[in-house]
C-alpha positions in Angstrom: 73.4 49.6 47.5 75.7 47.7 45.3 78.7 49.0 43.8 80.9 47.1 40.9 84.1 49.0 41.4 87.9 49.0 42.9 86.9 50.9 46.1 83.4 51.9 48.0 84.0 55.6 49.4 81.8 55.4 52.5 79.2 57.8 53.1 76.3 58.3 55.7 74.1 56.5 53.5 75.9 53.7 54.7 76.2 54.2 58.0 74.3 50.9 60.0 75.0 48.6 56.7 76.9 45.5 56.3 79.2 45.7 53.6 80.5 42.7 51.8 82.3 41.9 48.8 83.7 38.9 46.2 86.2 39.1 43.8 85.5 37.6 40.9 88.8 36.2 38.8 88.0 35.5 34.5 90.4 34.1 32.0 89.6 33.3 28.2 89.1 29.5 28.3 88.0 29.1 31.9 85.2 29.4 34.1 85.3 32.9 36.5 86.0 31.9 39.9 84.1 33.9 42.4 85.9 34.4 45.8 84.3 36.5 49.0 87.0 39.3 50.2 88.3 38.9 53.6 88.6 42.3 56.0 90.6 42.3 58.7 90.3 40.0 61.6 88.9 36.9 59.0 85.4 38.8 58.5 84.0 38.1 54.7 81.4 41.3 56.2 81.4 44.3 58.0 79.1 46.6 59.8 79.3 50.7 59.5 78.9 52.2 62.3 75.8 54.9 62.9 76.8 58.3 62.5 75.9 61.1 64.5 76.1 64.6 64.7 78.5 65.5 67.7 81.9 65.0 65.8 82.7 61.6 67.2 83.2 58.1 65.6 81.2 57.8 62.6 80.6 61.4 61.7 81.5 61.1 58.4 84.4 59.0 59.7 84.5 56.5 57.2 87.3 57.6 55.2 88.7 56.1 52.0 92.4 56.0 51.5 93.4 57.4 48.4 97.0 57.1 48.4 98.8 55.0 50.8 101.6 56.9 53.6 105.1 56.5 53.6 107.9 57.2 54.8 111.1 59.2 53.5 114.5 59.1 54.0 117.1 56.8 54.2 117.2 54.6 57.6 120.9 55.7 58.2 122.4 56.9 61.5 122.5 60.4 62.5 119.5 61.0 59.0 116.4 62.0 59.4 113.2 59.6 58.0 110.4 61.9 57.3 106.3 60.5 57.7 104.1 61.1 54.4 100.5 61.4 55.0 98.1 59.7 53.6 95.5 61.3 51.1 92.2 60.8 52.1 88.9 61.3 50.7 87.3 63.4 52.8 89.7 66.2 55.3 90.7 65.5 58.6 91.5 68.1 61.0 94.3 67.1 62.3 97.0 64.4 62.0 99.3 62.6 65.2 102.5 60.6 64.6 104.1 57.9 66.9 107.0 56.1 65.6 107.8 53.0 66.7 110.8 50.7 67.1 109.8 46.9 66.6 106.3 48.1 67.3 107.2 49.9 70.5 106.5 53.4 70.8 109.8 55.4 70.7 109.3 57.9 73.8 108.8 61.5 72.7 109.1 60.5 69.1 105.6 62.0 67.7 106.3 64.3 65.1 106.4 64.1 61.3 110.8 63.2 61.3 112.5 60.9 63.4 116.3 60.8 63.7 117.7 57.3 63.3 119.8 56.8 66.7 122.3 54.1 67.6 119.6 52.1 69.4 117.7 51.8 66.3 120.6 49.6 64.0 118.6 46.2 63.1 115.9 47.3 64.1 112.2 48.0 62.6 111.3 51.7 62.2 107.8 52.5 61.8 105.5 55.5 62.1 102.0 55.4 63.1 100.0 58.4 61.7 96.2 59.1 62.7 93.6 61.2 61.2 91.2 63.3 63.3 87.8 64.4 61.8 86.9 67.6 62.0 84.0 68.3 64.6 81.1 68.5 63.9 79.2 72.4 63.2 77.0 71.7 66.2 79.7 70.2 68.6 81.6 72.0 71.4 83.1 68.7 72.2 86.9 68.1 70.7 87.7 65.7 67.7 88.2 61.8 68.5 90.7 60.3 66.9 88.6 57.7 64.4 90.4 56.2 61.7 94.6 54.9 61.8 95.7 56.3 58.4 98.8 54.1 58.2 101.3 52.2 59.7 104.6 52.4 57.3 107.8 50.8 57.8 111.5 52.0 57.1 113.8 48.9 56.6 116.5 48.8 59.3 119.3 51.1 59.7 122.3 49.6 58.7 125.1 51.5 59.5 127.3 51.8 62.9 127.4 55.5 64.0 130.8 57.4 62.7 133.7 57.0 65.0 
């Protein structure tokens, strides 16, 4: 399977399959300059996991991001910062939030907003969001939780609470 484009949407068809890429760089005048992409952890390859049929990871788990999260709202005392999901390329059934303060989850703080507190000021906000798949037709089991759909920062809050 070989595809010459920006992304690879993953499908069953590849589940079990290494995937690798290269970039390859041209200018007028020069010779291309072919380079092997690097995924995370240093690997220049990866392997897709087997699917199966019970709903768990790899059942059509190998989603493409479409559209990066985010976050809105201003990172101001007392304001709310509000988490925007992802769009993916296939559904999920259901989305989970954890925000986190310099990559410490914030207890209780796992909904879509977050209220910037005092004990938040120069500090990094960020919200974790992860997709779900929908289980499978034949599965009684619940959804795992297969694929972190972002991790977006706010900048730090930078004002003192009112007097």
């Amino acid at each position: 399977m070989a595809a010459t484009s920006k992304a690879l949407t993953l499908t069953r068809a590849h589940a079990g399959r290494t995937v690798s890429c290269h970039q390859v760089f041209t200018a007028p005048g020069y010779a291309d300059l072919t380079l092997p992409c690097t995924f995370p952890g240093g690997a220049t390859s990866v392997t897709i996991p087997r699917t199966d049929d019970t709903g768990g990871p790899g059942s059509d788990a190998a989603w493409a991001i479409t559209a990066r999260a985010g976050i809105n709202g201003r990172a101001k005392f007392g304001r709310k910062l509000r988490a925007i999901l992802p769009r993916l390329s296939a559904p999920a059934a259901s989305y989970t939030y954890q925000w986190l303060r310099d990559n410490r989850p914030i207890k209780n703080a796992t909904t879509a907003t977050y209220k910037i507190r005092t004990s938040d000021r120069g500090r990094k906000i960020r919200v974790r969001i992860t997709a779900t798949s929908p289980p499978a037709l034949s599965s009684s089991r619940p959804p795992k939780p297969n694929a972190s759909a972002a991790d977006t920062s706010a900048p730090p809050p930078s004002k003192e609470p009112p007097p």
